[in-house]
C-alpha positions, 0 to 999 in steps of 0.5 A: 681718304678713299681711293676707287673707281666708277667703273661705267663707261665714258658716256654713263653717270657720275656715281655718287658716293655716301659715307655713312657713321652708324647710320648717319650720313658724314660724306657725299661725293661724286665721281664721275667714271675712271678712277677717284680719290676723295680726302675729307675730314671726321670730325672729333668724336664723330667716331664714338658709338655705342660700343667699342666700334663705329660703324662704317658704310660707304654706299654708291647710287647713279648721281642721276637717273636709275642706272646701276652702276659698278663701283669699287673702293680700292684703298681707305685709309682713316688717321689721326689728325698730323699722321702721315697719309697719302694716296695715288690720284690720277694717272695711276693704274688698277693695283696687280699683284705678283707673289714676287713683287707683292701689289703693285702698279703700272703708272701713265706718263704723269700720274700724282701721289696725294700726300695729306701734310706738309712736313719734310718726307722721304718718298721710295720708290721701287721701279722696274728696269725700263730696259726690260720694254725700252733700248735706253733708260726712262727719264723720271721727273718729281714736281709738286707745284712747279718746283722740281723736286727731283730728277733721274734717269732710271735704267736698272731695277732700283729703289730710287729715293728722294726728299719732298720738303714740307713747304712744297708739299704746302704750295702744292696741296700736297700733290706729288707729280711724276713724268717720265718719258718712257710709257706703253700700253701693255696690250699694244705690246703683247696681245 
């Protein structure tokens, strides 16, 4: 799967994506402008080449008219059938780095992680103090589908862990959403 970005304004064309496998096209798939995450599957053997590597291309174009368009793939991941894999959808934003902290994001007040599988998992999260912004602590709240799968209130810098059964995740499509009821806009508060 990939994770990224059409990063023309609201009013431009989808960008339209082509993954290629030494030179032959795999995957097309629009994205209209903001943040995308597209999951597919590779066939079996689709990654046999001539030498000990295939290789890789993926390319963006305007879906319509000739405009050029910004683009950005942020996260690709590729596994084996079964494995583990996941990404962030939408509601996430742009990744930052901190030499503290490593990578990093900011998330809106739903935002949802994209879990390919359905077996039991454990998802951690390490959050930052909302006192640091807010006077009381955020309430957090994890859902796939409509069944609640976990519930906090966060005040202190903590890692707050919690367990997605793999029937939840099936009944979802894998999608995990978290709410909270504590979120601003960064530049609104400090220029």
């Amino acid at each position: 799967g990939s994770c990224g970005r059409n990063l023309a304004g609201p009013h431009d064309p989808a960008a339209r994506f082509t993954l290629s496998i030494d030179g032959a096209v795999l995957q097309q798939w629009d994205a209209p402008p903001g943040f995308f995450l597209h999951v597919f599957d590779v066939p079996a053997g689709r990654l046999s080449g001539d030498g000990p590597f295939a290789g890789l291309t993926i390319q963006s174009t305007a879906a319509s008219g000739s405009a050029v368009i910004q683009t950005a793939i942020e996260q690709f991941d590729l596994q084996d059938a079964g494995a583990l894999m996941w990404g962030y959808a939408e509601g996430w934003n742009e990744a930052e780095y901190n030499t503290t902290l490593g990578v990093w994001r900011w998330t809106s007040d739903r935002s949802v992680l994209r879990v390919m599988g359905s077996r039991d998992i454990r998802v951690s999260l390490v959050v930052e103090s909302p006192l640091r912004y807010f006077v009381a602590p955020a309430r957090v709240r994890v859902s796939a589908g409509g069944r609640q799968i976990a519930s906090t209130a966060l005040g202190d810098t903590q890692t707050w862990s919690f367990d997605v059964p793999g029937d939840a995740l099936a009944a979802s499509g894998g999608l995990l959403t978290i709410e909270t009821d504590r979120t601003f806009v960064p530049a609104e508060r400090d220029g």
